[in-house]
N, C-alpha and C positions, 0 to 999 in steps of 0.2 A: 633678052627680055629683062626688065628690070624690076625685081621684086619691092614691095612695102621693105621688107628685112634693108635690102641696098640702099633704098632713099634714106633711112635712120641709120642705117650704119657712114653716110654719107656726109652727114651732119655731124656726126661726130667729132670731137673738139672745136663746137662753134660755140660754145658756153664756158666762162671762167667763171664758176661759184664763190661769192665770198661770204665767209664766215666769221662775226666776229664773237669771241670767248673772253670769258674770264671764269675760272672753275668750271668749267664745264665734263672734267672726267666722266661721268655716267650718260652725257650724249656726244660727245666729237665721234666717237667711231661708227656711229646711225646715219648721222650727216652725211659725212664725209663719203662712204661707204654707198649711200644713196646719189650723190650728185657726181662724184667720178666717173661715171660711164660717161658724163656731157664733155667734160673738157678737165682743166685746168682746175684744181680745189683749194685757195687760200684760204688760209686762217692768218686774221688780226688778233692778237691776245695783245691783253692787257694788263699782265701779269699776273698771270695763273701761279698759284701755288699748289696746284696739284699735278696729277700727271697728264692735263690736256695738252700741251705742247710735245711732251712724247710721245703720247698717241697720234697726235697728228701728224707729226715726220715720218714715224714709222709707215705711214699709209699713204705717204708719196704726197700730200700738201704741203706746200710752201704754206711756213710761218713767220710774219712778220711781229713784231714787237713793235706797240704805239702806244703810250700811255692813253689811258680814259680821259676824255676828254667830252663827253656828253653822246648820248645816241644818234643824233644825227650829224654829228660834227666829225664820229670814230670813222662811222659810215662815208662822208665824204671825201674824208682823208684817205679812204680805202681806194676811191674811187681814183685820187688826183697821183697818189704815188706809188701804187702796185703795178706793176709790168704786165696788166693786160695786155695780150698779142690776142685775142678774138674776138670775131663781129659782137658778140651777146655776152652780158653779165646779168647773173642772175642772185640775189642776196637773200640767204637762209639764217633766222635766227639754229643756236647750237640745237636749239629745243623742237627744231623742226625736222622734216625729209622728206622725198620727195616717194611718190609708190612708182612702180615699175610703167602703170600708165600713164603716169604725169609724166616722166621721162620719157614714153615714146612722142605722148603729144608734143611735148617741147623742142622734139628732134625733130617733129612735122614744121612747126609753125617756124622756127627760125631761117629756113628755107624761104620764110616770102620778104616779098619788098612792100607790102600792104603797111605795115605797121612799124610805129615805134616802141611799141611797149605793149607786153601782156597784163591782164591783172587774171591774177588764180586764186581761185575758191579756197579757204581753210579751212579745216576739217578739223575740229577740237576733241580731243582723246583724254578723258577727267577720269585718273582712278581706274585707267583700263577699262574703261566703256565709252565708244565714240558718244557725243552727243547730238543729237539728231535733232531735238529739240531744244533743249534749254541753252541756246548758242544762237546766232544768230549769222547761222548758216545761208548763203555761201559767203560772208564775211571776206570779199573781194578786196585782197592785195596785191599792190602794183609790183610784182619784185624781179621781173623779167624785161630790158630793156636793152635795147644797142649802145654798145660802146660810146659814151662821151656825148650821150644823148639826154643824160639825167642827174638830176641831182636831188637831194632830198632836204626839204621844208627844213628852215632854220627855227626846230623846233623843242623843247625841252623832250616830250615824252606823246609817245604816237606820232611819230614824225611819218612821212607819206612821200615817195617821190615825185618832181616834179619832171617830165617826160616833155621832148618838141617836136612833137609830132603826134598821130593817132594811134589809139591803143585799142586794142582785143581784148575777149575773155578765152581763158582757156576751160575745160570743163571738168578737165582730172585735177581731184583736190592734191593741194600743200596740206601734209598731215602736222597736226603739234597736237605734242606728248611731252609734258617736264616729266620727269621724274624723279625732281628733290624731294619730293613729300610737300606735305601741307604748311608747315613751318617757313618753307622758300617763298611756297605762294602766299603767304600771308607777308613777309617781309619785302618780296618783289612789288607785290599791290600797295602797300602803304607809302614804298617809296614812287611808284606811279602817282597816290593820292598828292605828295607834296610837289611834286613835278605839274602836274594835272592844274592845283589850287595857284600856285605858281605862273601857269599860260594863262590861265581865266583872268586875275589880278592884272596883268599885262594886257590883255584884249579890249578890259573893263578903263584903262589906262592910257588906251592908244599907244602904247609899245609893243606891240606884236610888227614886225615885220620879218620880213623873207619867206613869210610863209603862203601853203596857197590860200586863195581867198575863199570866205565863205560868203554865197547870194544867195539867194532865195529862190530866184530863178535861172543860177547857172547850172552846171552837170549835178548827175546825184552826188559826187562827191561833197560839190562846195554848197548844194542844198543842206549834206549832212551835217559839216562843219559849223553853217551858220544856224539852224537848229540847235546843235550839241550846244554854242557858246551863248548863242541870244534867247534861246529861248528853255532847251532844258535844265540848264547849269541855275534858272532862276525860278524853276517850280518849288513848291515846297512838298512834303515829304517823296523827295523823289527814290531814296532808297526803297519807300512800298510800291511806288510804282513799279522801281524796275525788276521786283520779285514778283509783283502780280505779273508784267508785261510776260516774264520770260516764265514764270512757274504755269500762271493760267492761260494767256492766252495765245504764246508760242509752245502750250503744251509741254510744258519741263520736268510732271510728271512721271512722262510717258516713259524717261530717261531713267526711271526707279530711285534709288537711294543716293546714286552718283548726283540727278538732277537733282534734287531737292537740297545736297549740302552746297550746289555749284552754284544753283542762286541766290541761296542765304548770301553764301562769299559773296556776291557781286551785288546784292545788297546790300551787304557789308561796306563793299569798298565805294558804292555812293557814300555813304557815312563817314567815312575816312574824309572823300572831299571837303562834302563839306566841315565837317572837327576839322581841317587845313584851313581850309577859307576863313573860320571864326577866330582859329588862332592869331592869323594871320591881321585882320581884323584887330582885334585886341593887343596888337603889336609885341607877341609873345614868341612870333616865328625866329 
């Protein structure tokens, strides 16, 4: 008889995680450590000056060295010359990990021939308090897909992959937890802000391509893209918006002190956009 435990243990090494780093010492060994039981664990670094690349050999991942060359372009490169040997690749920012039943679900589903790709729910951890509310939970990312099946959007920043064939939800979250402090996330998000005012400029320009498309009436992805670019990116004060949206009436609240400084920041970082767009604008960039 063949138990639940034999089917997952059967699966095993049908997933090669990839990771890409730069500084990342106070998360490589979360990661890492979480996605090894699936398969194969690379890391891309980008010239870490800390100790992430020692961390990472020690813990049996292969590390590759690629200069930065943009998010979605590091990630490709990951894709076209890393020595995956398995059906499933699966890509974890350093700041992410997977819980023990995201790993079982993943060991179930790579077993079928239904699908080309998973997207899994993200679970946002602000200050050591998940957020249940001021998030906009299950914030579904595509990061589970078959070998040589996907590529991802030639995109400055939020880049998405693009998968050939059907894709699944899975239902155990992807957890993220940074833990540089407030200072990281204040300097991560500003430089999303000029990346961000950056693709807008281009879309607003007719130079965006390679990316997916947004319609109005295609999947909810490409509903959401062409919302996000045509129509939210052009309201006006949308940083009150998206602090009422998420403090009042997805309840951010509820989340105590964590929610209330987590939608200031995201607030905040509408504001950032647009201060991009205007500088940009006035030919200051």
């Amino acid at each position: 008889m063949v138990t639940a435990d034999d089917a997952a243990d059967g699966q095993a090494g049908m997933v090669s995680t990839i990771v890409p780093t730069l500084d990342e010492e106070p998360h490589i060994a979360r990661v890492i450590k979480s996605a090894a039981p699936l398969g194969p664990v690379f890391v891309v670094d980008s010239g870490s000056r800390d100790r992430t690349r020692g961390i990472a050999e020690s813990l049996g991942a292969d590390v590759h060295e690629h200069p930065w060359t943009g998010y979605a372009a590091q990630k490709n490169w990951a894709l076209e010359h890393l020595p995956v040997s398995t059906p499933w690749v699966l890509f974890l920012d350093a700041d992410e990990y997977l819980s023990p039943e995201s790993r079982d679900e993943i060991r179930c589903v790579v077993g079928s021939e239904r699908y080309t790709g998973f997207y899994m729910p993200r679970q946002n951890i602000f200050l050591g308090r998940v957020l249940r509310h001021a998030w906009w939970y299950p914030d579904y990312q595509l990061r589970l897909f078959r070998t040589g099946e996907g590529r991802f959007e030639d995109r400055l920043v939020h880049e998405h992959v693009q998968v050939n064939g059907p894709v699944g939800f899975l239902r155990n979250p992807l957890r993220h937890e940074n833990l540089k402090g407030i200072d990281a996330f204040l300097a991560r998000h500003l430089r999303y802000a000029s990346l961000e005012a950056q693709e807008i400029i281009n879309t607003r320009a007719g130079r965006a391509s390679g990316q997916r498309p947004g319609r109005l009436l295609g999947s909810w992805p490409e509903r959401r893209r062409w919302l996000k670019l045509r129509v939210w990116y052009r309201l006006p004060w949308r940083p009150a918006i998206r602090f009422a949206w998420m403090y009042f009436w997805k309840r951010g609240f509820l989340d105590g002190r964590q929610g209330l400084v987590y939608c200031q920041l995201l607030a905040a970082y509408e504001a950032m956009i647009d201060a991009k767009l205007l500088e940009a604008r006035n030919g200051q960039a």
